[in-house]
GULUMKE-942951 format. One record per residue (C-alpha): x negated, y, z negated. Coordinates in nm, 4 decimals, m for minus. Layout:
# GULUMKE-942951
{rec {X,Y,Z}}
...
This chain:
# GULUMKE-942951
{rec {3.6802,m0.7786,m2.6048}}
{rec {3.7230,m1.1464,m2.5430}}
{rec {3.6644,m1.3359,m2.2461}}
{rec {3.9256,m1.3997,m1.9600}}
{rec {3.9346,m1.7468,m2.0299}}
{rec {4.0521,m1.7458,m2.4082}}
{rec {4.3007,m1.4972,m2.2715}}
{rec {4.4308,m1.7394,m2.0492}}
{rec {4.4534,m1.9941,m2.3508}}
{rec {4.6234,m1.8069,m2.5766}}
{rec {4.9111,m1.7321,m2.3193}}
{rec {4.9178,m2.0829,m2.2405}}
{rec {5.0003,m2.2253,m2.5939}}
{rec {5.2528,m1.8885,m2.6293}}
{rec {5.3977,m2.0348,m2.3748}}
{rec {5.4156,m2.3573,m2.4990}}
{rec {5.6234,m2.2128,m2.7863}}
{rec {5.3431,m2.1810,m3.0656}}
{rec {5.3306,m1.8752,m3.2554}}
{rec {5.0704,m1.6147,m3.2384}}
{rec {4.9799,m1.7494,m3.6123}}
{rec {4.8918,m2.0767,m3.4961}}
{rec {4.7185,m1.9860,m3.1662}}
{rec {4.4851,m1.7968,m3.4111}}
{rec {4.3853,m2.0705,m3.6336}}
{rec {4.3749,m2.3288,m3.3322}}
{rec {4.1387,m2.0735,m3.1403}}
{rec {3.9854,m1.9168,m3.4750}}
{rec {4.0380,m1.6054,m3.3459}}
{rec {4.2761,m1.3450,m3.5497}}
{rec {4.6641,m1.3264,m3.5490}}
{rec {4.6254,m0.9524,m3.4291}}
{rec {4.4196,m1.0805,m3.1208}}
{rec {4.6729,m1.3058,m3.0377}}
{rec {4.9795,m1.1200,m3.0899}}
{rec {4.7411,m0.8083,m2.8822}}
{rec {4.6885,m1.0636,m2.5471}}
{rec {5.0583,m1.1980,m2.5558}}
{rec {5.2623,m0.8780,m2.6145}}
{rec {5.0474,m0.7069,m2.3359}}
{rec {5.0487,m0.9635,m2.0727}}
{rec {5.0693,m0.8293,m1.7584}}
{rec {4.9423,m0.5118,m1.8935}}
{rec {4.5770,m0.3340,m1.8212}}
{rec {4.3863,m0.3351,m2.1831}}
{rec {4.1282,m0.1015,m2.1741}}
{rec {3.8171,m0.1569,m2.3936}}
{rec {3.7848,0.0487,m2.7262}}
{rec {3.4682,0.2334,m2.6097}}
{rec {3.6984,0.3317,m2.2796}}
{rec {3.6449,0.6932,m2.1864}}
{rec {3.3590,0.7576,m2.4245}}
{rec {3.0176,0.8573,m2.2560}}
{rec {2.7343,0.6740,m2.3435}}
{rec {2.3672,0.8754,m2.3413}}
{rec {2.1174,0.7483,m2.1033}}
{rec {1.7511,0.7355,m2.1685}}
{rec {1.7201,0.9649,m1.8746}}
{rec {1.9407,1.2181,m1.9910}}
{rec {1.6714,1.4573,m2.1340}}
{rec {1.4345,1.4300,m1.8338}}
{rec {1.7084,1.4996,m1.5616}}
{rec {1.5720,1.8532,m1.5459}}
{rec {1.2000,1.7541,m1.4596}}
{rec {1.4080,1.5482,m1.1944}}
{rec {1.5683,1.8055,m1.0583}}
{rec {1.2712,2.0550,m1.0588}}
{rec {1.0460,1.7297,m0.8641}}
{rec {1.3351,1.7042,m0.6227}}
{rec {1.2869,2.1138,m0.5331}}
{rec {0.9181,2.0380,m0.4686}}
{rec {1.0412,1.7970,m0.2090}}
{rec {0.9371,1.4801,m0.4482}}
{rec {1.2040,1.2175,m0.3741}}
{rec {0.9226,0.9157,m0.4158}}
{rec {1.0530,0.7307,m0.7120}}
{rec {0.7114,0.6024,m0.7730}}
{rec {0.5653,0.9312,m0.8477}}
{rec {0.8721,1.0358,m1.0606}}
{rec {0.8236,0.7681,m1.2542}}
{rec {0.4831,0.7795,m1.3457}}
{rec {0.4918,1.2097,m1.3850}}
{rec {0.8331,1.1062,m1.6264}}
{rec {0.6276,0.8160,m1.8164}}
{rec {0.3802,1.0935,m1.8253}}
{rec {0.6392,1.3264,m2.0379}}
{rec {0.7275,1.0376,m2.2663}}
{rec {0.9507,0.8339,m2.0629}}
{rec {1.0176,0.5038,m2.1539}}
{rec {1.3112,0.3481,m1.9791}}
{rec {1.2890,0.1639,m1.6025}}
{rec {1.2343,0.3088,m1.2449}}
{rec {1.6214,0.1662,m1.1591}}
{rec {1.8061,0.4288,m1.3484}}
{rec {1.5766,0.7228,m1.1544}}
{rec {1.6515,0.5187,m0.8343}}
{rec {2.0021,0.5252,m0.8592}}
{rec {2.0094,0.8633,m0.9680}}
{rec {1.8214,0.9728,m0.6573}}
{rec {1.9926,0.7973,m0.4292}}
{rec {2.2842,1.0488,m0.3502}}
{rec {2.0156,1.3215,m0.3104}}
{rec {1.8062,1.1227,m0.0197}}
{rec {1.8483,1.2045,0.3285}}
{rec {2.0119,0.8844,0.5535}}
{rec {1.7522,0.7533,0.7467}}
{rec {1.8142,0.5593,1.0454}}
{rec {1.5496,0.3538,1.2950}}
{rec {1.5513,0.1054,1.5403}}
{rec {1.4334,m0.2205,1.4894}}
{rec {1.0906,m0.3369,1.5966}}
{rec {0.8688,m0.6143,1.6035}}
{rec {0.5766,m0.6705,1.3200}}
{rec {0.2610,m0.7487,1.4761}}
{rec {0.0031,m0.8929,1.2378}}
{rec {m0.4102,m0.8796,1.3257}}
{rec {m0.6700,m1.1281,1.2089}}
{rec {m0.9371,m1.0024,0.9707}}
{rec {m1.1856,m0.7625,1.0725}}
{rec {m1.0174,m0.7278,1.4285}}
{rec {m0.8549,m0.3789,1.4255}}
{rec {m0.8315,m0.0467,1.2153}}
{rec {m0.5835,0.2118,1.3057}}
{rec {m0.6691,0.5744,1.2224}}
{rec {m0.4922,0.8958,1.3056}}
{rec {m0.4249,1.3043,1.1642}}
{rec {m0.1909,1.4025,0.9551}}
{rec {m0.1164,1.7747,0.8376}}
{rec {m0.0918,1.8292,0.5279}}
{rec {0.0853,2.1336,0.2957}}
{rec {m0.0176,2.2944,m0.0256}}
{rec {m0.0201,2.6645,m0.2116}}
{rec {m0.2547,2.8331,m0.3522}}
{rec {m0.3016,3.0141,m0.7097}}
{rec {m0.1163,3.3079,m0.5290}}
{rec {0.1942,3.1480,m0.3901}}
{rec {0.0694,3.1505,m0.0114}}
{rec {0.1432,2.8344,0.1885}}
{rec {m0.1714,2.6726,0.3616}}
{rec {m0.1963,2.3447,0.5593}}
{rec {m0.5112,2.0949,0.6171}}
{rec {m0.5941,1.8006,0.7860}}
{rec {m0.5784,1.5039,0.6845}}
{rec {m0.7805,1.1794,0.8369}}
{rec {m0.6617,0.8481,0.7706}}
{rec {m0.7701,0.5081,0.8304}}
{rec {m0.6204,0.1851,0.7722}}
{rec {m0.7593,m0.1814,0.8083}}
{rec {m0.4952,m0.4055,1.0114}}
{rec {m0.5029,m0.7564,0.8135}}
{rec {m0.6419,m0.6267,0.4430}}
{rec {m0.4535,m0.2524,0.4575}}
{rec {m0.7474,m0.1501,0.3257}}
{rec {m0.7474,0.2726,0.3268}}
{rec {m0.9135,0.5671,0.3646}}
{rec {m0.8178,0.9259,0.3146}}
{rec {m0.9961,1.2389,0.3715}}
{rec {m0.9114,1.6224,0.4286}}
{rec {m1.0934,1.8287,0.6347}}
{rec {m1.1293,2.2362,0.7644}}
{rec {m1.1012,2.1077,1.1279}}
{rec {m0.9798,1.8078,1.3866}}
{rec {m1.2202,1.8763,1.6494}}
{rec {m1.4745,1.5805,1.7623}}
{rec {m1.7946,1.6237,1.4996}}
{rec {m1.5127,1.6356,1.2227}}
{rec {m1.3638,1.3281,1.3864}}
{rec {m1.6774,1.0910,1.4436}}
{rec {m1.7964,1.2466,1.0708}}
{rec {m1.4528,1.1065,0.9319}}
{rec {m1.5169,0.7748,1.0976}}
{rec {m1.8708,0.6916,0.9808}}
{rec {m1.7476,0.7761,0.6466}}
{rec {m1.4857,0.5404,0.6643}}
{rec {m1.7046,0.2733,0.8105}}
{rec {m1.9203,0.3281,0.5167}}
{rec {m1.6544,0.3387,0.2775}}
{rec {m1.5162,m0.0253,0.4120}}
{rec {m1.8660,m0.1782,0.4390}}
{rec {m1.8792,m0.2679,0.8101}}
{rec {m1.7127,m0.2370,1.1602}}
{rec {m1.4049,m0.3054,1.3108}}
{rec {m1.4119,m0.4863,1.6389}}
{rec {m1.1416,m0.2732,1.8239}}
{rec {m1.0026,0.0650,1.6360}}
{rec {m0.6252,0.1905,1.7286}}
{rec {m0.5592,0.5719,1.7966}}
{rec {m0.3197,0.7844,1.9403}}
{rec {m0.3837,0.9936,2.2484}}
{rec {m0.5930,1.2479,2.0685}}
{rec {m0.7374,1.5508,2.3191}}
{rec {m1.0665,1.4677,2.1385}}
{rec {m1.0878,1.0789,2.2460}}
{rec {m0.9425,1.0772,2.5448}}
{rec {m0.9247,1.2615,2.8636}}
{rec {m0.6580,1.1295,3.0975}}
{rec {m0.4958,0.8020,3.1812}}
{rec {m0.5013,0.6917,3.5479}}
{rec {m0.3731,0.3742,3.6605}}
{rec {m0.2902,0.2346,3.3245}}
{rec {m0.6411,0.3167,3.2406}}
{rec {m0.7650,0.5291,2.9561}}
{rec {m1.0108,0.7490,3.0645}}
{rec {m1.2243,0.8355,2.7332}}
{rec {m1.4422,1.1122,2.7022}}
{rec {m1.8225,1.0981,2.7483}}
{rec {m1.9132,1.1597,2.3859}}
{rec {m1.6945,0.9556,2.1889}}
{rec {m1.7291,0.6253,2.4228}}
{rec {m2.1109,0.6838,2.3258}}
{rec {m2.0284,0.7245,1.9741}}
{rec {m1.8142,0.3830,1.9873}}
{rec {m2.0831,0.2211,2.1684}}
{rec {m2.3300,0.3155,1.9695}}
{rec {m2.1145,0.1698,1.6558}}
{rec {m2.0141,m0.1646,1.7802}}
{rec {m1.6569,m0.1208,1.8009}}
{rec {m1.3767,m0.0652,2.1111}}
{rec {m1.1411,0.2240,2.1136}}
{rec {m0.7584,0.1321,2.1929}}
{rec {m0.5030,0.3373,2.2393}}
{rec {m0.1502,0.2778,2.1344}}
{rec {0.1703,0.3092,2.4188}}
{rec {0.2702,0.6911,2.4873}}
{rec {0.5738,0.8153,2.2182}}
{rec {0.5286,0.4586,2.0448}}
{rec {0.4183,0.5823,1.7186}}
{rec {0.5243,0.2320,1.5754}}
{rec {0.2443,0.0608,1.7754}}
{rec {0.0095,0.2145,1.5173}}
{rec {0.3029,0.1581,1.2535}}
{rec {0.0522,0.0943,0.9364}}
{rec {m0.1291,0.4146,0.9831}}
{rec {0.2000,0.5846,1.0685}}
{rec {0.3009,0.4668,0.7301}}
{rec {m0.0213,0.5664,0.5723}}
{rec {0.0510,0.9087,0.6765}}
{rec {0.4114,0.9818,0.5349}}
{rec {0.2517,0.7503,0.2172}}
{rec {0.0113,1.0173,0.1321}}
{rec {0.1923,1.3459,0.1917}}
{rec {0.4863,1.1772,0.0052}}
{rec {0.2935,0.9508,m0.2864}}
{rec {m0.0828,1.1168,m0.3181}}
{rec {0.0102,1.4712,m0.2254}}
{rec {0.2908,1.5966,m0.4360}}
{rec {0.2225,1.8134,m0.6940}}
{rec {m0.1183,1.7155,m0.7314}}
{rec {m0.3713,1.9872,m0.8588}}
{rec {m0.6880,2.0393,m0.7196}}
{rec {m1.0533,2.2819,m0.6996}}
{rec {m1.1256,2.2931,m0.3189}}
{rec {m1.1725,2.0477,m0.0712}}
{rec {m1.4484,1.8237,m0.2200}}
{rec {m1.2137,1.7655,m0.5390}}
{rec {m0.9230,1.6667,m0.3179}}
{rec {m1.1322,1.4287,m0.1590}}
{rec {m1.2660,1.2852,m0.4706}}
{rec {m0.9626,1.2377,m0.5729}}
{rec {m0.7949,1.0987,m0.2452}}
{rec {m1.0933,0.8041,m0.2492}}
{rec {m0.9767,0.7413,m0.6523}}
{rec {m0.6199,0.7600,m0.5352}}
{rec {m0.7208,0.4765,m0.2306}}
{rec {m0.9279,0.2632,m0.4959}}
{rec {m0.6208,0.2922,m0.7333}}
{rec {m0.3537,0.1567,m0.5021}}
{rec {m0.5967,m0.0895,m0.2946}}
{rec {m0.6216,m0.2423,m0.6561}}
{rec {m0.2325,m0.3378,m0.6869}}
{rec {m0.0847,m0.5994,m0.5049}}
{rec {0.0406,m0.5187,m0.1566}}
{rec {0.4535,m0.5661,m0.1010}}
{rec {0.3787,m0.6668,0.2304}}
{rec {0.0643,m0.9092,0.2808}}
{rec {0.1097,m1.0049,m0.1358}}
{rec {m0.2585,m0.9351,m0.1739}}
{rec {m0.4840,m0.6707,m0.2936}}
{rec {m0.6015,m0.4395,m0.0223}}
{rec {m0.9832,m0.4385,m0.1672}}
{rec {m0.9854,m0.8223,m0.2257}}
{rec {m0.9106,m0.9136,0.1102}}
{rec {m1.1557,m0.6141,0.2367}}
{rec {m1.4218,m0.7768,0.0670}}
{rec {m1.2769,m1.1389,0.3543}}
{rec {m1.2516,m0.9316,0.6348}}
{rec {m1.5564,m1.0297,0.8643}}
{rec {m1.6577,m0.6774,0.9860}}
{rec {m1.9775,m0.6133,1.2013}}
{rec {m2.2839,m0.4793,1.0295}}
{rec {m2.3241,m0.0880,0.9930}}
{rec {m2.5585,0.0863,1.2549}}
{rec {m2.8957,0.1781,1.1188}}
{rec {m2.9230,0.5304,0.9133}}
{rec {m3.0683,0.7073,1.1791}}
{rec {m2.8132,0.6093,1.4423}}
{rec {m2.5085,0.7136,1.1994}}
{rec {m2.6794,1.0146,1.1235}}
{rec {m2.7364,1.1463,1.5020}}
{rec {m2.3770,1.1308,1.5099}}
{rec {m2.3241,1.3815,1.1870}}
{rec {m2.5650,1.6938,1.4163}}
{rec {m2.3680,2.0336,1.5577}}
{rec {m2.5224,2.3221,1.7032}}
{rec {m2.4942,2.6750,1.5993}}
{rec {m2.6348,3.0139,1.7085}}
{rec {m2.7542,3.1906,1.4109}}
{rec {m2.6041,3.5787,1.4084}}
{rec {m2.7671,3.8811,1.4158}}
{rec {m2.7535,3.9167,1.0559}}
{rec {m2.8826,3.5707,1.0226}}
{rec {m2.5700,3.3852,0.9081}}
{rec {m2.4497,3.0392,1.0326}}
{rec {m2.1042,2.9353,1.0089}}
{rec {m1.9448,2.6088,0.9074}}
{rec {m1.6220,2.5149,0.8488}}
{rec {m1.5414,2.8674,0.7572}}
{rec {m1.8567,2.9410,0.5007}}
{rec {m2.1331,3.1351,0.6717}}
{rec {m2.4478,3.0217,0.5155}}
{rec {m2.7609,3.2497,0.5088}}
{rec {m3.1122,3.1659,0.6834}}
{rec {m3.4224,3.3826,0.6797}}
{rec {m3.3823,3.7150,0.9285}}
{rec {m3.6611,3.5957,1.1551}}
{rec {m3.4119,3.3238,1.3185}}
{rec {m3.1456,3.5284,1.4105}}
{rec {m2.9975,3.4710,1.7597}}
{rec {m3.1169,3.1584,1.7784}}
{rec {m2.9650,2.7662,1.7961}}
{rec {m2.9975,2.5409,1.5721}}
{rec {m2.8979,2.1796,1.4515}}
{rec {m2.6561,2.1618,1.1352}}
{rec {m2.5072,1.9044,0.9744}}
{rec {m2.3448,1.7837,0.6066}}
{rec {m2.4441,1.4990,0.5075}}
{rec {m2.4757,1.3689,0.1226}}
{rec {m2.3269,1.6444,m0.0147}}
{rec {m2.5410,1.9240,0.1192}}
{rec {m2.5426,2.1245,0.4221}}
{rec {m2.8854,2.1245,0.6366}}
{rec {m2.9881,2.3660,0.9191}}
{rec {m3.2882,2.2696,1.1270}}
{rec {m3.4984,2.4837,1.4146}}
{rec {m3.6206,2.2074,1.6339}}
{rec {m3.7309,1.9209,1.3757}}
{rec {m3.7565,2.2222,1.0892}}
{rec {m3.5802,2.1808,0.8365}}
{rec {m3.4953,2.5505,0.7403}}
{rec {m3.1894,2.5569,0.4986}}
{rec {m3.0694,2.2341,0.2399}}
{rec {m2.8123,2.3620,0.0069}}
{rec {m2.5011,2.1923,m0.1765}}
{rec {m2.1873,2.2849,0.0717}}
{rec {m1.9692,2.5244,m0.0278}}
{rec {m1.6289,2.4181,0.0193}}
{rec {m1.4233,2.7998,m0.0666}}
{rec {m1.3344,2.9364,0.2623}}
{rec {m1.4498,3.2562,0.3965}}
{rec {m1.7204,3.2987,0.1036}}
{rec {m2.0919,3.4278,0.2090}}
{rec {m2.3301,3.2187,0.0493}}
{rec {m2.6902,3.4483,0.1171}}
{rec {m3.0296,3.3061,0.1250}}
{rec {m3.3134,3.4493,m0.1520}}
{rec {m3.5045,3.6309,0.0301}}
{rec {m3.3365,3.6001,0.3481}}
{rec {m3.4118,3.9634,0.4724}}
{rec {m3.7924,3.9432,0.3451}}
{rec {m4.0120,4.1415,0.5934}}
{rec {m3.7441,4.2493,0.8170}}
{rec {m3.7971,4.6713,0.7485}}
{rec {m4.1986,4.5976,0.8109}}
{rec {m4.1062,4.4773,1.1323}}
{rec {m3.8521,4.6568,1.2212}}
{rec {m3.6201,4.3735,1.2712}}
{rec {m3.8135,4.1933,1.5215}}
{rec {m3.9116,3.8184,1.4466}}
{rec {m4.2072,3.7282,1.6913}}
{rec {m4.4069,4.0305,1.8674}}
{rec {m4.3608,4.1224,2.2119}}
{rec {m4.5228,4.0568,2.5040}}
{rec {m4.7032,4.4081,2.6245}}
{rec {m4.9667,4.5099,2.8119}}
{rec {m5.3217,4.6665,2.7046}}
{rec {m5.4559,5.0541,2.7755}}
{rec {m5.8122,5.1022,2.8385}}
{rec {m5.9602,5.4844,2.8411}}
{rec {m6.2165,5.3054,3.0533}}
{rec {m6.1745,5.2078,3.4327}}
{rec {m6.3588,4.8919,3.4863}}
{rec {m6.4527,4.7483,3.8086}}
{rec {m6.5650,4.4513,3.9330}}
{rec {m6.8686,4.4706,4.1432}}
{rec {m6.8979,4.1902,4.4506}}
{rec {m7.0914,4.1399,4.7230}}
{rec {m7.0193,4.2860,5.0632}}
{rec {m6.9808,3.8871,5.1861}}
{rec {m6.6598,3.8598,5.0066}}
{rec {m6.5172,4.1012,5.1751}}
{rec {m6.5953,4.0513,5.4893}}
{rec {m6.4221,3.6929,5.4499}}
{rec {m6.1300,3.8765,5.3367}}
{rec {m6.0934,4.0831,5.6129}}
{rec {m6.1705,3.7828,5.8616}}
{rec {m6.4813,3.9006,5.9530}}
{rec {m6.7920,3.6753,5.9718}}
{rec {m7.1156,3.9136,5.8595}}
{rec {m7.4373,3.8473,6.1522}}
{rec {m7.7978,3.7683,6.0266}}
């Protein structure tokens, strides 16, 4: 089909009385062409290919679509890279635009960006998390998350629990992770952090306003049912349940960790659509304050536990086995490194890798060694002593006169 402006032309010279004959030799076009565009003027021509489908590159892998879109996958990222995957090779447009009718309107109100200088603020926060199991079932996690304010720097990691040793735990490994200290970190108003606000005043618990001290930084808290004060780790949050999360196969919970850190160093390594850096190059600017020492981060990783009767401590749902002998008794535990330590006092009594499979008995060798000879009793009793003999103490008559009050003459 020819363009609207020789069109035009060839009309104009028909009407100037030239035959379609010479319009085609004048234009060096064909005689057909011309007689075509001046019979049919005022007509709509419609193109040869008109009403003939053409295949799209797309076409075969509509299916694995569709089956990603059941699984509640609508991020065209991840299509596109499980499609490329499968042997796609067109662009991310086409599966864009044929997503589009499938997504969900989303509407917000408009708020204002608020940018932080470097090393001034991180933002952290829980998320829960979905998956299934080999069997079907339907189990949720959480999910802590950390971002830094000026580099977006981020850290992910799933956990059995949301209390406060799983919350400072998540933090130092987060510090560690980024190198350094934020001066001021941004949460919500988590039951764990804070207790109350009076006055306008945050009223923090004991423990975790220790815990910041001790770490150098300031806890903030963002404006009540004003999510989008902490926007980037609100982000963060629908960014890994909708990006990281789908479909993705793991072990247990120490391979969905390994792989959340990958997943972090993996997109901290492209260029950010908002800042136009990368995450871990601008980390590397961000003047953060000096870690605590060892032995001040690791005070902070201690719970306590009373060992059971059958001489079994639990954590985070795995109930680890300890010699028989310190049965009802407290103790310190903690993970750290990859293993999980119990300690009597300053004893270390159990060191073994953590087990990560929920409601598995890991036993100790030897852990009931001794218990029959002793008939299940760990240290002996206090008791008294029987004597076939009477034995009594012979004093003079002196002593007892000054127990009785009476002075003795002579």
């Amino acid at each position: 089909m020819i363009r609207s402006g020789l069109i035009t032309m060839i009309r104009e010279k028909s009407d100037q009385g030239k035959s379609p004959y010479a319009i085609s030799k004048e234009l060096g076009i064909s005689e057909n062409t011309a007689k075509k565009y001046i019979d049919n003027r005022g007509k709509t021509l419609k193109h040869g290919l008109s009403g003939k489908l053409k295949g799209s590159k797309l076409d075969p892998f509509k299916q694995d679509i569709e089956n990603y879109m059941k699984q509640g996958i609508l991020n065209c990222s991840v299509i596109f890279e499980r499609l490329q995957e499968k042997g796609y090779n067109g662009g991310i447009t086409i599966i864009k635009d044929y997503i589009k009718p499938f997504r969900p309107l989303n509407t917000r109100k408009a708020v204002e960006r608020y940018e932080t200088p470097p090393g001034k603020q991180a933002q952290m926060d829980w998320g829960i998390v979905h998956y299934v199991d080999g069997e079907g079932k339907s189990h949720k996690t959480p999910a802590f998350i950390m971002i830094m304010g000026n580099s977006r720097a981020k850290y992910v990691e799933f956990t059995k629990r949301c209390d406060y040793y799983s919350l400072v735990r998540c933090m130092l490994n987060a510090f560690e992770y980024f190198g350094g200290v934020p001066e001021t970190v941004l949460t919500d108003h988590m039951k764990t952090v804070v207790i109350r606000v009076e006055s306008g005043k945050a009223i923090f618990h004991t423990r975790f306003s220790e815990f910041a001290a001790d770490m150098g930084f300031v806890p903030k808290l963002c404006r009540v049912r004003r999510p989008q004060t902490k926007g980037k780790v609100e982000r963060l949050v629908h960014y890994v349940k909708d990006n990281f999360l789908p479909g993705r196969k793991f072990i247990d919970l120490e391979d969905l960790n390994n792989q959340a850190i990958e997943w972090c160093k993996k997109v901290d390594s492209k260029i950010h659509g908002t800042t136009g850096e990368i995450p871990l190059k601008s980390l590397a600017k961000e003047p953060l304050l000096p870690l605590p020492e060892a032995s001040t981060r690791d005070h902070y990783r201690w719970e306590t536990r009373k060992v059971t009767r059958d001489g079994f401590v639990s954590y985070d749902g795995v109930r680890y086995g300890v010699d028989w002998q310190y049965s009802n008794r407290e103790v310190r535990v903690r993970a750290i490194r990859g293993n999980f330590e119990v300690y009597d006092g300053e004893v270390r009594i159990l060191c073994r890798k953590i087990e990560h499979t929920s409601g598995k008995i890991v036993f100790l060798r030897g852990q009931y060694q001794g218990l029959a000879e002793k008939e299940g009793v760990a240290f002996p009793m206090a008791y008294g002593i029987k004597s076939d003999t009477l034995i009594v103490d012979k004093r003079p008559l002196a002593f007892y006169d000054e127990v009785m009050g009476v002075r003795a003459n002579g």
